[in-house]
N, C-alpha and C positions, 0 to 999 in steps of 0.2 A: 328452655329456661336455664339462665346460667346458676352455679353455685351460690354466687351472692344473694340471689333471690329464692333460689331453696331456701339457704339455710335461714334467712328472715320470717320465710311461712311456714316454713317448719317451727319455728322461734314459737311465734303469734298461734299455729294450731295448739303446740302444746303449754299454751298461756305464761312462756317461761319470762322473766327478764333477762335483758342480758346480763347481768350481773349471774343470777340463778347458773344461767348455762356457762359461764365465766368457772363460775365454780366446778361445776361439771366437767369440765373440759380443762381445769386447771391453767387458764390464762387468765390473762386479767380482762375486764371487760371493756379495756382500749381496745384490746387485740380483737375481740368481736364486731366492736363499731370498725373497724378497719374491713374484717371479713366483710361485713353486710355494704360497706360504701365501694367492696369491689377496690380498693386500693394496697390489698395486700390477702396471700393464701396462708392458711395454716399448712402445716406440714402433714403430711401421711399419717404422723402420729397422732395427730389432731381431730385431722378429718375421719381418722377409723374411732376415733372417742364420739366424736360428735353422730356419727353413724350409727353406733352403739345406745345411745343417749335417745333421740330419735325413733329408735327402732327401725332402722332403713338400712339396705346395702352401700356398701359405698359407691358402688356402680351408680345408682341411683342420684347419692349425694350430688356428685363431680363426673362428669363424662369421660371419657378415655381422655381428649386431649388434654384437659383439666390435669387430669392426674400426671401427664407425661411432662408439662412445664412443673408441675409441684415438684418429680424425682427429680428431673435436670435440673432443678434447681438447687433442689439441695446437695446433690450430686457433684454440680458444676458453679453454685455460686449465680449471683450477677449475670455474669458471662452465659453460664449455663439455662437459666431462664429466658434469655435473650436468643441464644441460638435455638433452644426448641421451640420459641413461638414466630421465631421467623421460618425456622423447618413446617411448622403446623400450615402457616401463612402461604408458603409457598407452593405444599404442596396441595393446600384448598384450591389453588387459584387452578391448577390442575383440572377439576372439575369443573369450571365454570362454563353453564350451558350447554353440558352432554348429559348423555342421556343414559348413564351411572346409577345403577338402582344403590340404594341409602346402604346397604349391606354391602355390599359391593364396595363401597369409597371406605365404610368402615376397615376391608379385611385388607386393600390398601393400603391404608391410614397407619396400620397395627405392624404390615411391615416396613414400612415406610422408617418409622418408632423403632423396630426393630432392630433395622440395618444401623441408625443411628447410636444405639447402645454399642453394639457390634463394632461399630467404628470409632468408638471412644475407647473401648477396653484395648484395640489393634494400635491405639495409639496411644495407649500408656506407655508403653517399651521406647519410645521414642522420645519421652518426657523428663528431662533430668530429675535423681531421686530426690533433690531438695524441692522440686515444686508437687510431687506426687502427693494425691490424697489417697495410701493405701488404707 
């Protein structure tokens, strides 16, 4: 189940409106209709309120790879959301039709995720200081 669909039945178990959780969560309840249509994520600090609000982990909320376009994005922008769901993308297709037990593609997955932070931080020094997000 992706996030979008959590947080809707999550929404509807705890009989909230979106306004209600709007408040909760301190956005406005555009920002919610965006979440639940799957056209746009809250940020970390969002999704740990909504987690909160809920009573669920975040784990639960938003899956690993969920969470790893949330930090590149906010991390890297545009841009940054775009290279980690093509990384996510690419390295799904990795698995496709073997015979990879589910923990397994996860503990890949995590370093996969890994080396990619890894390799953003090795190439900050490379990066002139006017474009740097320290």
């Amino acid at each position: 189940m992706e996030f979008k669909e959590k947080l809707l039945s999550l929404r509807q178990r705890y009989s909230m409106s979106q306004q209600e959780l709007a408040d909760a969560v301190k956005v406005s309840r555009k920002s919610i209709q965006f979440y639940e249509s799957g056209e746009r994520y809250p940020k970390r600090s969002i999704l740990e309120k909504m987690a909160e609000v809920f009573n669920v982990s975040l784990e639960y909320l938003v899956s690993a790879d969920e969470l790893f376009v949330v930090d590149a994005t906010e991390a890297g922008g545009t841009r940054g959301r775009v290279s980690a769901e093509q990384l996510i993308t690419n390295a799904t297709a990795l698995f496709a039709g073997g015979e990879m037990s589910d923990e397994d593609k996860d503990k890949v997955m995590k370093a996969i995720q890994e080396a990619y932070w890894e390799a953003k931080e090795i190439n900050k020094k490379y990066t002139p200081k006017a474009y740097r997000k320290d």
